[in-house]
C-alpha positions in Angstrom: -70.1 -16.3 13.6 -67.4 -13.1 14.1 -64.9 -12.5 12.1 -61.9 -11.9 14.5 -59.0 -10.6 13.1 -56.2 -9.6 15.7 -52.7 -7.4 15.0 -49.5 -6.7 16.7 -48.1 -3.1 16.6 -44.9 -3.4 15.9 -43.8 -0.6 13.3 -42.6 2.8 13.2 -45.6 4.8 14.2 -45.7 4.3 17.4 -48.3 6.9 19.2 -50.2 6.6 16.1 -54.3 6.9 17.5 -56.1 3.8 17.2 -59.0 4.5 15.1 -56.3 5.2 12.1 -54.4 2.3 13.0 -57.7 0.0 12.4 -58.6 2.0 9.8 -54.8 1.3 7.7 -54.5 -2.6 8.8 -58.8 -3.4 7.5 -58.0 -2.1 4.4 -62.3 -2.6 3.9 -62.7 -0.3 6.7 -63.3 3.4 6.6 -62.1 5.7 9.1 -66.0 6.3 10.3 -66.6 2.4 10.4 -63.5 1.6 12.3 -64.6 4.4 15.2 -67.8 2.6 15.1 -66.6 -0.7 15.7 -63.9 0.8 18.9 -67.1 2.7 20.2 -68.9 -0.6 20.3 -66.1 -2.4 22.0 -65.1 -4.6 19.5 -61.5 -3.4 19.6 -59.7 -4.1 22.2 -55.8 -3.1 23.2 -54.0 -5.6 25.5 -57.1 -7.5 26.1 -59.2 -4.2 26.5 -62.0 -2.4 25.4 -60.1 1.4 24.7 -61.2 4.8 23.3 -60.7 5.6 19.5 -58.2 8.5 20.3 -55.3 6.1 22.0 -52.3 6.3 21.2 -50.7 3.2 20.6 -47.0 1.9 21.3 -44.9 -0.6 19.7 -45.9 -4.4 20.9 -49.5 -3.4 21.8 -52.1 -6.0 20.9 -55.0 -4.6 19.1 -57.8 -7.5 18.3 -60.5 -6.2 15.7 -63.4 -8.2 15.9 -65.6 -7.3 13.1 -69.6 -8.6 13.3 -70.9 -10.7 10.9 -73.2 -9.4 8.4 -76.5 -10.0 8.4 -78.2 -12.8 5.9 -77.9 -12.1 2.2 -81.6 -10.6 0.8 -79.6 -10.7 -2.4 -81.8 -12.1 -5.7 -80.7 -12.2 -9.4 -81.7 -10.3 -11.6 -81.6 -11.0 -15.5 -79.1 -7.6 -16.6 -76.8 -7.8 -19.4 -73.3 -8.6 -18.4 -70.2 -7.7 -20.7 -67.4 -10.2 -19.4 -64.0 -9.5 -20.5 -62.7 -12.6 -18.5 -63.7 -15.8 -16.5 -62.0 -18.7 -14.7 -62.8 -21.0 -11.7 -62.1 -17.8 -9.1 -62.9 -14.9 -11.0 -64.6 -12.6 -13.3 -63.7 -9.2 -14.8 -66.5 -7.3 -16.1 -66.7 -4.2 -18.2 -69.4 -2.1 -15.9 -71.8 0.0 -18.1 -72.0 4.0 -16.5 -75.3 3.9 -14.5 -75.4 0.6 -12.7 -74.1 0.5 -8.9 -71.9 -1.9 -8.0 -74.2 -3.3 -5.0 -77.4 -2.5 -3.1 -77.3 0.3 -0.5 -80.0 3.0 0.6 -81.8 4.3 -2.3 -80.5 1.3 -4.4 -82.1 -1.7 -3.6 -82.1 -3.7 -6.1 -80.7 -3.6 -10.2 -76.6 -4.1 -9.4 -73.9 -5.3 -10.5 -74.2 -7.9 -8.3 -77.6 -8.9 -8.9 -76.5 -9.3 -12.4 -73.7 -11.4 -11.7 -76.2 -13.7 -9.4 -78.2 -14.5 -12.2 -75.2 -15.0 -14.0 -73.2 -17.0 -11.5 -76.1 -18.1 -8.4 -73.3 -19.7 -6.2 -71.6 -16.2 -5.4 -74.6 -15.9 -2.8 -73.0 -18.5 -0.7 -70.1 -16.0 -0.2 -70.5 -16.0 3.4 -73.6 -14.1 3.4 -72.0 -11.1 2.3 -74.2 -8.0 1.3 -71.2 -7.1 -1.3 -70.3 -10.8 -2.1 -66.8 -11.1 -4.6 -66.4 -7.5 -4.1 -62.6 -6.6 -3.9 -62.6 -3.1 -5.2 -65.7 -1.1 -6.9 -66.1 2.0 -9.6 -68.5 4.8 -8.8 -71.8 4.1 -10.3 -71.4 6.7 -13.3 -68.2 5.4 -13.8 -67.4 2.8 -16.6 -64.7 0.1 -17.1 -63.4 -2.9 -16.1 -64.4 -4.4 -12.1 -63.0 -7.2 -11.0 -65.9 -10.4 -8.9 -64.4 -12.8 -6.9 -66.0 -16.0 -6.9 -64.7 -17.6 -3.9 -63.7 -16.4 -0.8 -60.4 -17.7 -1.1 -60.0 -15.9 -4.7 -61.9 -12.7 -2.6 -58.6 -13.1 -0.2 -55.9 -13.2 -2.5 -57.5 -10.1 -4.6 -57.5 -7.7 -1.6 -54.4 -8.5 -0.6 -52.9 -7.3 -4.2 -55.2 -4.4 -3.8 -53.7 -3.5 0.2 -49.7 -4.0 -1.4 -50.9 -1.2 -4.2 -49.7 -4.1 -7.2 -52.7 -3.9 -9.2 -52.3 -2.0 -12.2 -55.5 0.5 -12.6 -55.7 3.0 -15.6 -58.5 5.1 -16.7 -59.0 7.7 -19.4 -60.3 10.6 -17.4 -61.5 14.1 -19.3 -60.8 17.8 -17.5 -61.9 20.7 -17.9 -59.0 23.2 -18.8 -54.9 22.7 -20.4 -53.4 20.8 -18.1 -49.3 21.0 -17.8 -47.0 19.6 -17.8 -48.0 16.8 -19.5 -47.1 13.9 -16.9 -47.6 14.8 -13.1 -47.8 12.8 -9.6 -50.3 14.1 -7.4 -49.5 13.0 -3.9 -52.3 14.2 -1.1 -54.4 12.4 1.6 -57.7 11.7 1.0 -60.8 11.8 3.4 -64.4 12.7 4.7 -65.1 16.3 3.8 -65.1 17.6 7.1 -67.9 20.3 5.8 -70.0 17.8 4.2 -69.6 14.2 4.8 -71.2 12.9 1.8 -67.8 14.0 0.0 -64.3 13.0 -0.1 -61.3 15.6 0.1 -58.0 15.9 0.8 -57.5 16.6 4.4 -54.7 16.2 6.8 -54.7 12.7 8.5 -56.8 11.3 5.8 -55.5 8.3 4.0 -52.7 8.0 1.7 -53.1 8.7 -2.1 -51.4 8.7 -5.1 -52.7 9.3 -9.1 -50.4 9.9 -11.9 -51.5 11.3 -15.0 -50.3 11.2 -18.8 -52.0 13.7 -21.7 -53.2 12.1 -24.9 -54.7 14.8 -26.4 -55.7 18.7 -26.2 -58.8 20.3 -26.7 -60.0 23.3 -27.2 -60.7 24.0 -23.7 -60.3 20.6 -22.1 -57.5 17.9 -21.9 -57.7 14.1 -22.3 -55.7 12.1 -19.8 -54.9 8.4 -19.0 -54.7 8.1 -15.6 -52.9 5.6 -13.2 -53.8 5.4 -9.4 -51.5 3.8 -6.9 -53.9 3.5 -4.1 -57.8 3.2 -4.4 -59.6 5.8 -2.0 -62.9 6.6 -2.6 -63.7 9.6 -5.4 -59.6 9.7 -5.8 -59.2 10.7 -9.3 -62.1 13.0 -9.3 -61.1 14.5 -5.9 -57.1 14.9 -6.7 -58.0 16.6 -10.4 -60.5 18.8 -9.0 -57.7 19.9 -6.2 -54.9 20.7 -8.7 -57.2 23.0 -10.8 -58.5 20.5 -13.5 -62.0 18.9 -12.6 -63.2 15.7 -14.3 -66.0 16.9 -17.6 -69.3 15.9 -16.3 -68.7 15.7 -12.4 -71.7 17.2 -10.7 -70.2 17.3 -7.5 -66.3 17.3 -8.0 -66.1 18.9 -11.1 -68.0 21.1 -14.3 -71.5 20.4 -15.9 -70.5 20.4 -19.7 -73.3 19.7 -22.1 -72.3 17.0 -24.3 -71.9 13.9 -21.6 -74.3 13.3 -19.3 -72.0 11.5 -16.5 -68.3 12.4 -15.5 -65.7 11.6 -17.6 -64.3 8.5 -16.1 -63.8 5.1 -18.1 -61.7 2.3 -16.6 -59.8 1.2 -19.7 -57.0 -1.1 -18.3 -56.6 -3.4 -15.5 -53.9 -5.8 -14.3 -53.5 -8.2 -11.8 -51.8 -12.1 -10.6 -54.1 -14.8 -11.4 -55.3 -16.1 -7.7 -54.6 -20.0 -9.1 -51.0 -19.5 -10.6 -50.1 -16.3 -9.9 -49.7 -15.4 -14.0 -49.5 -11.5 -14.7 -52.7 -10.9 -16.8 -54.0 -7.3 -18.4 -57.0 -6.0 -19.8 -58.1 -3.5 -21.9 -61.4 -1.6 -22.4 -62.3 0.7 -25.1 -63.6 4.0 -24.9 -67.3 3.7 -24.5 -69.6 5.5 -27.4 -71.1 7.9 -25.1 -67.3 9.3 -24.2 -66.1 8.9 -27.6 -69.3 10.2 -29.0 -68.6 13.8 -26.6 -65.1 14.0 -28.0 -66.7 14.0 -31.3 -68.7 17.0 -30.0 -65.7 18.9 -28.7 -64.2 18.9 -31.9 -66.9 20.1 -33.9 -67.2 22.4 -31.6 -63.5 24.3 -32.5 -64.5 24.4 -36.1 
């Protein structure tokens, strides 16, 4: 069955073109997918079928009808899991560098999610989903902590805190360079690289974005940061670094090859969130990983 989900324009921004309109109120849509579900005419204005470039007016119905997916090929698959945290809704999981979150082209099989399936079978029944429990996700050569939904309702609750921006998400993040000052706000809009769509950038009419950073320490030639983002665009921290002048250590395609880490400098250390069931405040923390902490190690040697 669809998944119909239908809005009322009533804010500000009126003449605001529909296709960024669906895009901002399905937070789980991208700008590409939601011009792919207007073209297909399952978004309609006023009761009909309209062109992605409309401008839109304040009290205009717009009715997203989003297909379902097709059945779940999903199978388990016996991977270690590290899990920080478990209840009756959810799990947070400390995500090694290397594994993707899901399977996509070119990575079938051995994810995150086929580990959690061995782990937990009944997130299959998810809906069918292809990305079942999946609220947010970390870039496949990025560590730290994820957050699995185990029921749809659990799922529902977690997005929302993600769409209202109230989910605290840190990371220790490495550049290249000595960044200052030592706290900044970096405030751009994030999207498809027009010149290569495979990338994210920051573009005009892309999405909003924010990432604030904090030194911990200086190196020789790079600087250690914690990192704090606000909203959760695709590539964000590696794409707002990079545009500032300081790309992440280890980025092949945002930032510098260095030779003592073999993926970019990224680690999710700290996470916190409201308990679906109660609503309690809860935080955790994840160490520095021994490949990052093993390059720092390098770094210093190398000043001696």
């Amino acid at each position: 069955m669809d998944t119909s989900k239908k809005y009322t324009f009533t804010g500000e921004a009126s003449g605001a073109r529909l296709d960024k309109y669906v895009s901002e109120v399905c937070p789980d849509l991208t700008r590409s997918q939601a011009e792919r579900l207007i073209e297909q005419g399952n978004v309609t204005v006023n009761g009909k079928p309209a062109k992605r470039g409309l401008k839109l007016a304040n009290g205009d119905t717009i009715t997203v009808t989003i297909p379902a997916p097709p059945p779940s090929v999903l199978s388990p698959e016996e991977i270690p899991l590290k899990i920080v945290y478990e209840d009756n809704d959810l799990m947070v999981i400390d995500k090694p560098s290397g594994l993707t979150m899901y399977p996509a082209p070119g990575h079938p099989a051995h994810t995150l999610i086929n580990a959690i399936l061995a782990h937990y079978p009944a997130l299959a029944e998810m809906g069918g989903s292809p990305r079942p429990g999946i609220v947010h996700r970390l870039d496949k050569d990025t560590s730290g902590l994820i957050i699995v939904a185990k029921n749809v309702k659990a799922q529902l609750t977690l997005a929302d805190q993600f769409s209202r921006h109230t989910v605290l998400k840190d990371y220790f993040a490495l550049v290249k360079g000595h960044l200052s000052p030592e706290r900044g706000i970096i405030e751009a809009p994030i999207g498809r690289n027009p010149r290569n769509r495979q990338e994210m950038a920051i573009v005009s009419g892309g999405r909003e974005a924010k990432t604030e950073y904090r030194v911990l320490k200086y190196y020789k030639d790079y600087t250690l940061l914690e990192v704090k983002i606000y909203t959760g665009r695709t590539h964000q921290i590696r794409v707002h670094l990079q545009a500032i002048g300081f790309p992440v250590a280890g980025d092949t395609i945002y930032g510098v090859k260095v030779p003592f880490v073999n993926r970019q400098f990224l680690h999710a250390c700290k996470l916190g969130f409201q308990l679906p069931s109660n609503g309690e405040w809860v935080e955790f923390s994840s160490l520095m990983p021994p490949d990052l902490e093993n390059a720092l190690k390098e770094i210093e040697k190398s000043k001696r």
